[in-house]
C-alpha positions as CSV (number, residue, x, y, z in Angstrom):
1,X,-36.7,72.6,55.3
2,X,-37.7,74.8,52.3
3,X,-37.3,78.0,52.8
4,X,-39.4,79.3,49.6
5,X,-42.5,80.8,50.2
6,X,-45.7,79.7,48.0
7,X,-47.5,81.9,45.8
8,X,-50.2,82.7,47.3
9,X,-48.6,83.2,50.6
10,X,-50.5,86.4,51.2
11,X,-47.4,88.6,51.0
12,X,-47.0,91.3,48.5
13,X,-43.6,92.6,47.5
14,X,-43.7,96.7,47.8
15,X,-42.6,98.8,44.8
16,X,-40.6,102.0,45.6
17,X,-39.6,105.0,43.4
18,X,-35.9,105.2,42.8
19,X,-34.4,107.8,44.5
20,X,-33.4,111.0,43.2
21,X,-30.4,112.5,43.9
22,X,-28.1,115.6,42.5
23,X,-29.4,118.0,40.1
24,X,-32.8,116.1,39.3
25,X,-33.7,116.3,43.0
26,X,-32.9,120.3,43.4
27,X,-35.1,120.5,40.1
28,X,-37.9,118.3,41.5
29,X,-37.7,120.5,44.7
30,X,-37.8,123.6,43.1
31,X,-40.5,122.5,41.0
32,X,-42.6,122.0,44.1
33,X,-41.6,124.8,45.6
34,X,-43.0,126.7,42.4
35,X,-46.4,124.8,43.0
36,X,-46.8,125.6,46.6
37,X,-46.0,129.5,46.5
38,X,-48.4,128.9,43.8
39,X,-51.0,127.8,46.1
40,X,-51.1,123.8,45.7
41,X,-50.9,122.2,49.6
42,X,-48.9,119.8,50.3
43,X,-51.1,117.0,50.4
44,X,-52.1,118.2,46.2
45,X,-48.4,118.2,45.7
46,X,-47.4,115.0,47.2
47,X,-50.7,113.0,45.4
48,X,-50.3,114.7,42.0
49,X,-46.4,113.0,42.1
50,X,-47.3,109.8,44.0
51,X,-44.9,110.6,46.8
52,X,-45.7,111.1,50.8
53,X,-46.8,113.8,52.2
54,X,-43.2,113.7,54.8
55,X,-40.9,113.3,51.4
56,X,-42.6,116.7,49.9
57,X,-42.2,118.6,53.5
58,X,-38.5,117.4,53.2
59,X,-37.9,118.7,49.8
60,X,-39.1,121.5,50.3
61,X,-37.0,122.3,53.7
62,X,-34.3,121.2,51.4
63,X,-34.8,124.6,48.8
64,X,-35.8,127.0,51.7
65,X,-39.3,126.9,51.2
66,X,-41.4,128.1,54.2
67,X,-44.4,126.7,55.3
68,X,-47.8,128.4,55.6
69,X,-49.3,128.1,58.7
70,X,-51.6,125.1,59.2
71,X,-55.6,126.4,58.1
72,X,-53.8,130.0,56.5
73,X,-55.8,130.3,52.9
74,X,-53.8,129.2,49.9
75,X,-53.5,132.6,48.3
76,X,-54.0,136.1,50.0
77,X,-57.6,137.3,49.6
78,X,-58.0,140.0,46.5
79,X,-59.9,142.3,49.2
């Protein structure tokens, strides 16, 4: 029975980021964090960096960052 599968079998083989872990990761948080108090949503944030939506949320949690509530505008209004 061969167990290799051809070519053009239809599958693709998914590429994922490496992980980041230690001091890069607090740096990569905090570097969000910076952007979002700065007004960028998370949705800006995660598709400037190619990473998910859930993986920004979670760094973020990670440094302390609070959330703005869901439809709050970016920055307070100069008025």
């Amino acid at each position: 029975m061969d167990t290799d599968r051809p070519e053009n079998s239809g599958t693709k083989k998914r590429l994922y980021r490496p992980r980041v872990t230690g001091d890069a990761r607090r740096r990569l948080a905090e570097d969000l964090a910076s952007s979002y108090r700065d007004g960028a949503s998370l949705r800006e944030l995660a598709g400037s960096r190619a990473m998910s939506y859930g993986t920004v949320r979670k760094l973020l949690a990670e440094v302390g960052q609070p959330r703005r509530p869901v439809g709050d505008n970016r920055l307070p209004s100069p008025y």
